[in-house]
N, C-alpha and C positions, 0 to 999 in steps of 0.2 A: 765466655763459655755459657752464660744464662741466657744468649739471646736466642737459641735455637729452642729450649722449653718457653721463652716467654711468647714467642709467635708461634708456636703451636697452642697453649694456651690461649691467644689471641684469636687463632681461626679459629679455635673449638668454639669460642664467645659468637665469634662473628658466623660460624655452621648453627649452631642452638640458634641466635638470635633471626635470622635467616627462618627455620625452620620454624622458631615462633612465628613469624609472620606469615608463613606459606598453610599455617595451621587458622591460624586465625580468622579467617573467612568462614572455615569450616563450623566451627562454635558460633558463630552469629550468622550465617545463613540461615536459617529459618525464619530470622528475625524481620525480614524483607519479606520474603515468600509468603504468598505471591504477590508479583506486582504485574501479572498479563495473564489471559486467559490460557486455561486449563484443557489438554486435548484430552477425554476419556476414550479408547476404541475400544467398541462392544465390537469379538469378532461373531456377533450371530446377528440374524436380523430382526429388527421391530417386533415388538411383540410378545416375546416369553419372559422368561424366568429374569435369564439376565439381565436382559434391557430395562426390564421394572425397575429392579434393582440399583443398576448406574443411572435410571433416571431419577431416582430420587435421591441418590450420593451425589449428582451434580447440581438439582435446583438448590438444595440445602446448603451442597459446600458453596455455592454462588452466592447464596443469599449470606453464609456468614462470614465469608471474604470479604463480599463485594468487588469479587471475582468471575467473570462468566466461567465459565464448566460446560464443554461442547462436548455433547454425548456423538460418536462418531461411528455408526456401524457399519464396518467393513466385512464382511462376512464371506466365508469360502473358503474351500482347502479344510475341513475338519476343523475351524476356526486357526487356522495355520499363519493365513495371510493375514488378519489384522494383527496376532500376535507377534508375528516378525518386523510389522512395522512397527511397535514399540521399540520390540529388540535392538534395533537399529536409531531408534532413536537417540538426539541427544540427551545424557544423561541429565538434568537441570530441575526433574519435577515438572517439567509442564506436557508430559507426552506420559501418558499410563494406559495401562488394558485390564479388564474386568473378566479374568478366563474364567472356564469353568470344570468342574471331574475333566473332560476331554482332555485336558491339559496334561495331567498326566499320562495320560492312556495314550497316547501320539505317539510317543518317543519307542513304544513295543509297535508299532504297527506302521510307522510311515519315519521316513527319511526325512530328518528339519533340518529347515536353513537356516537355525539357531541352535545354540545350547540350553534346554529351557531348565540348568541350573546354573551355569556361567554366566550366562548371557541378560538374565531377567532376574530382579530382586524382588521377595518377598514385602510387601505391606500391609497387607491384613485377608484374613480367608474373612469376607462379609458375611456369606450367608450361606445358605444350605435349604434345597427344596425336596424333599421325599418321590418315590417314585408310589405308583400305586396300581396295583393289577386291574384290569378292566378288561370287562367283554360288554357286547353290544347286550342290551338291557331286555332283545328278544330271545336271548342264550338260554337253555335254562341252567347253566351250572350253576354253582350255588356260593362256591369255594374252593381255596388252592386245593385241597386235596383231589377235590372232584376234576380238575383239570388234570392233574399228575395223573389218575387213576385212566383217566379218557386219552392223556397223552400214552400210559401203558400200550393201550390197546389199541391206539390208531400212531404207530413211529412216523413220524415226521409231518404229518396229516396235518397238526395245530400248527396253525401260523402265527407269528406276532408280529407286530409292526413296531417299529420304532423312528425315532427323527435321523438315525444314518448310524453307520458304525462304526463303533467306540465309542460312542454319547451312553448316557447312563442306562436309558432307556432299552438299547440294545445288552449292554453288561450285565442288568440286572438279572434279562431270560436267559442268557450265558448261564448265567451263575447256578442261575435255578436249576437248568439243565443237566450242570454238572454235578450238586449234591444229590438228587434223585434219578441221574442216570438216564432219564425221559429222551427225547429225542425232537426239537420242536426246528420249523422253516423260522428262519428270520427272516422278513420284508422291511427293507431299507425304503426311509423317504427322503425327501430332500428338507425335512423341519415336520416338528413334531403337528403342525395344524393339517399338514398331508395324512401322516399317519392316524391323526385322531379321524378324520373326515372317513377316513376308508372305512375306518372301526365301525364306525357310525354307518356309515351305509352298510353293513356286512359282508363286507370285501376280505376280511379277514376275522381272525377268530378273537386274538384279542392284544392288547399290547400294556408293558411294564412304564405305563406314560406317567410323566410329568405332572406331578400334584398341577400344578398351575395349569396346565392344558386341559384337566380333565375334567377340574371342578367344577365349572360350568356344564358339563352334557353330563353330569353324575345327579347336579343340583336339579338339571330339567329332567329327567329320568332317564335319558337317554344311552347311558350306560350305567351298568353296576359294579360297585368297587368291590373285591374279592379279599385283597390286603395290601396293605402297606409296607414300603421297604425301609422306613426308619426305624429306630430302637424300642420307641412308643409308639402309640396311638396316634395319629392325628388329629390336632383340636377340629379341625373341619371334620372329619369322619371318626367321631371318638366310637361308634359304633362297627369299626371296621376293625379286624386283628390284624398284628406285623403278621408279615412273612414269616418271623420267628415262633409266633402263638400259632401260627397255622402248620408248625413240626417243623421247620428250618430254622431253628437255630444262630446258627452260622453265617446266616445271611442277613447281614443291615450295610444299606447303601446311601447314600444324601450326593446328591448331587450340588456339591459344592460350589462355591461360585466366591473368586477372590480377585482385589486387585493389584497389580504385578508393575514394577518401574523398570527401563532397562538400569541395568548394571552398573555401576559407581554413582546414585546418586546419591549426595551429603547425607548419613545419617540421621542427623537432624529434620533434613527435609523427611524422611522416611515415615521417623514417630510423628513429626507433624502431622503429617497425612493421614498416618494410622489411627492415632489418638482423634481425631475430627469425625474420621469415618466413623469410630465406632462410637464417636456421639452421639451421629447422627442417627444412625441406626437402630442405638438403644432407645432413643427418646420414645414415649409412649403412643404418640400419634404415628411416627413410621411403621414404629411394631405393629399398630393396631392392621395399618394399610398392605404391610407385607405378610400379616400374619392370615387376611383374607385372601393371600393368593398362593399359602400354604407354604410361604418362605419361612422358615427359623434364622433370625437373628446369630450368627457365629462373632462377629468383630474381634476375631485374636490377634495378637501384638504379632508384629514380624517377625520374630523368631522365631516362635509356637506357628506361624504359616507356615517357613520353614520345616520345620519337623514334618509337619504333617502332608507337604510336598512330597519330602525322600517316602513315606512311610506309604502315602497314595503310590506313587511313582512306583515301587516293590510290588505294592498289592496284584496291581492292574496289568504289570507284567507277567505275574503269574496264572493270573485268569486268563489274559490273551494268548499264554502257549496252552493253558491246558486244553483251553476250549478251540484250540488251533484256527484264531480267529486271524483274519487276512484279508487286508483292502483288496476291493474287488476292480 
């Protein structure tokens, strides 16, 4: 009669024991990792905020592996297509992508071939670049108000330009638009160096660009910064007010910029990853590098990316119906 509780007692031993071992890998993976090189996909191309950014998360993580780190820019689709090919990747740590604000903003505006909360795992929001108001430096405005006052009186006359829509730089004059009521043309480019180029020649009136695109034609005089869309001042233009000092309030944007794993990879690998990036990052010589290209240092733990995903994700859906924004 005991034999029937002793062989259940038995499998229980031999399920637990089983389970101990199917668990075990998991706790000492990291321990390996890595032992081959690293895919980063930047889905934008050469040249901005992002790619600064993953290019110095991958010479750094390379160098303290001893690990190569291949920065991969696939770019196109709203940054769609290199982020699906992570999504799809196998989960293992050696395939990641470096999105950015877009990220969020997709899932109100366009139909994905991913679940980009299913499908892709948080590992650290790195960095964040400010947006900052500019018109061509032959303009004579002066400041936000004086554009709102001029957007008053001329509806839909002012144009902006931005790197395409849904990127920050388009959301930004969204935004604007919608606390003061104003009525401005959006002009879409295919990347923020189209957009800054037009500005600059006076093809348009003026655009919500990219601290890093702008700060060069701002340093040469070539355009003038009106305000900034972070919470502060910018150390590069500590002479500039937010959007906020300029009477909005309401309005602070950072265009975000984080890197994302597909879906079940090991825990372990995850902090790993997180914890290095944001070593890297903090260290004083990156900061010094990224801080001249008007990037702020973010490096939050993956859970705290998390959060502030669902929390981006809400926002940007409710700007994209108010401002009844629609891929063209």
């Amino acid at each position: 009669m005991r034999f029937v509780p002793m062989m259940c007692t038995a499998a229980a031993l031999m399920t637990a024991t089983t389970a101990g071992f199917a668990q075990a890998p998991d706790k000492n993976v990291a321990a390996t990792y890595p032992n081959r090189p690293i895919r980063l996909v930047v889905p934008v191309p050469p040249g901005g905020s992002s790619d600064g950014v993953a290019r110095i998360v991958a010479q750094k993580l390379g160098d303290s592996w001893r690990q190569q780190v291949i920065v991969d820019n696939r770019s196109g689709a709203a940054e769609i297509i290199g982020t699906d090919i992570v999504a799809k990747a196998t989960p293992d740590g050696y395939t990641l992508v470096l999105v950015s604000l877009r990220f969020s903003v997709n899932p109100s505006l366009l139909k994905l071939p991913y679940d980009p909360v299913k499908d892709l795992d948080p590992v650290t929001m790195s960095a964040a670049v400010g947006n900052v108001l500019v018109v061509n430096a032959k303009t004579p405005v002066k400041s936000l108000k004086e554009v709102i006052a001029l957007a008053k009186q001329k509806p839909s006359e002012l144009t902006f330009a931005s790197s395409g829509i849904g990127g920050a730089p388009h959301l930004v004059g969204e935004f604007v638009a919608l606390q003061t009521g104003i009525k401005l043309t959006h002009v879409a480019y295919k990347g923020g160096g189209p957009a800054i180029a037009d500005l600059v020649g006076g093809n348009v009136f003026m655009s919500f660009a990219s601290m890093t695109s702008a700060l060069p034609f701002i340093k040469a005089g070539r355009l003038r910064p009106l305000a900034v869309s972070s919470k502060e001042r910018s150390p590069q233009l500590p002479d500039v007010p937010t959007i906020g000092e300029s009477g909005l309030p309401n309005i602070v944007v950072r265009d975000w910029q984080g890197v994302l794993a597909p879906h079940g990879v090991p825990r372990p690998i995850v902090d790993k990853l997180s914890t290095e990036i944001g070593r890297i990052l903090r260290h004083s010589d990156n900061q010094e590098r990224l801080t001249a290209m008007g990037i702020e240092v973010i490096a939050s733990t993956p859970d705290e990316f998390r959060a502030a995903l669902a929390s981006e994700i809400q926002r940007w859906a409710k700007v994209v119906k108010d401002a009844n924004i629609k891929m063209e």
